[in-house]
C-alpha positions, 0 to 999 in steps of 0.5 A: 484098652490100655495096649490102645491108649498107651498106642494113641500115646505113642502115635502123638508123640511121634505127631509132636516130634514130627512137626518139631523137627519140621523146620520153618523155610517160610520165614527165611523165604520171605526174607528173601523174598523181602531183599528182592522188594517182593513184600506181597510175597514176603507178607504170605510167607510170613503169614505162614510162618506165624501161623504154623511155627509157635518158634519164631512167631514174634520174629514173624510177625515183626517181618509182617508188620514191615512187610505190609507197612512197604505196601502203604498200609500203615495201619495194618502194620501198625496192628502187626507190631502191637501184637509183637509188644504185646506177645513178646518177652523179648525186650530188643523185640519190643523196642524195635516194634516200638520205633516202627510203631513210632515211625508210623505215628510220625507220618501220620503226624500224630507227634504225640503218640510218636513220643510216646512209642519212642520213649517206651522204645527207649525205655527196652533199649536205653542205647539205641541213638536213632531211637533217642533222636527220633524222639528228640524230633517227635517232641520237637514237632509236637510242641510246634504242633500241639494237639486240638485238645479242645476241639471235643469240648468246642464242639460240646459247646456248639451243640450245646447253644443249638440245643439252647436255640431250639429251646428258645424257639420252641418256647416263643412257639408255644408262648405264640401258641398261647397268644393266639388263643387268647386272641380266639376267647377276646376277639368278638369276632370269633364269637360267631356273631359276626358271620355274614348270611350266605348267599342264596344257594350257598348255605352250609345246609341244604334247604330242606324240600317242601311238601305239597301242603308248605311248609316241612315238619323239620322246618317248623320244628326249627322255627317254634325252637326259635322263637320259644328258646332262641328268641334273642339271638333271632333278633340279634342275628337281624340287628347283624344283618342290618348293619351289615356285618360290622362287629358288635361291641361286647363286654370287656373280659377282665 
């Protein structure tokens, strides 16, 4: 067992020298690749060359970034050098991602992150002049450009009186709501002594058949109800018919 491990040992060791002594022809190919404006090509090369050498990974991914921001894609580009400020020790490698990250924000014209980007470049280096007047314009044109700072608070406003509004209109519904029901309880109307009589044949109820001998059971239980129980609203029923439907005068709710 331990002739085997120290033979697995071995083996990785000679797998690690192997793949150090292999050399990066990725980066330089898109390089060149990069000299002849071919930057989708250039951008492949760099891709592998990030993803397969530890070695010149910043360096890699600075190229990509440049490589994919010639394609008109800024926003990628820009993810590519933020990863370089963030994995590199290398204070000339960081400024260099900080100007073109800087470039970036520029033709976004987003001024205020361009300062920002420039600034930090120049803090990694203090002496690069193109960096320094890069930042001179992007704080120039900031001032002249000042960002809507007040637009989220604006539109908090806005959505504050819509909601104010709806509020509003709900309450005038809910107070019509309550309007209208005390209309109901006041309105001798509503009362069910004002119903005019239907028509012949155009009753809620059908008329119950009569049998052979007159009148049905049904129809004189109703009618000896009437007259032991319901004997005044009988008679006021008669008073509404003859004065055709005209309301009739009760009482004042105090």
């Amino acid at each position: 067992m331990k002739k085997i491990a120290i033979l697995v040992l071995i083996l990785l060791g000679f797998a690690v020298r192997a793949q150090t002594r292999e050399k990066d022809f990725s980066l330089p190919s898109g390089n060149e690749q990069m000299k002849k404006k071919k930057y989708a090509d250039a951008e492949t090369d760099y891709r592998i060359s990030r993803s397969k050498f530890t070695k010149n990974k910043t360096a890699a991914t600075f190229n990509l970034g440049n490589s994919i921001y010639l394609q008109d894609q800024p926003d990628e580009a820009a993810l590519a050098y933020q990863k370089v400020i963030k994995e590199s020790k290398s204070r000339e490698e960081k400024h260099r991602a900080y100007h073109n990250l800087g470039n970036i924000h520029m033709k976004q014209k987003n001024y205020e992150a361009a300062v920002d980007d420039y600034k930090n470049g120049l803090i990694n280096d203090p002496s690069d002049e193109h960096t320094r007047y890069n930042y001179a314009l992007a704080k120039s044109l900031l001032k002249k450009n000042p960002p809507k700072k007040y637009d989220k608070d604006k539109k908090k406003d806005q959505n504050k009186k819509d909601q104010q509004k709806k509020d509003q209109q709900k309450q005038q519904d809910d107070q019509k709501k309550d309007q209208d029901k005390g209309q109901d309880k006041k309105d001798p109307n509503k009362d069910g002594q004002d119903k005019p009589e239907p028509k012949d044949g155009q009753g809620d109820q059908k008329e119950q058949p009569k049998p052979k001998d007159g009148i049905s059971k049904q129809r004189l239980q109703n009618l000896l109800e009437a007259v032991n129980n319901e004997e005044k609203k009988v008679q006021q029923k008669v008073n509404t018919k003859k004065l055709k439907g005209k309301p009739v005068q009760t009482e004042k709710d105090w």
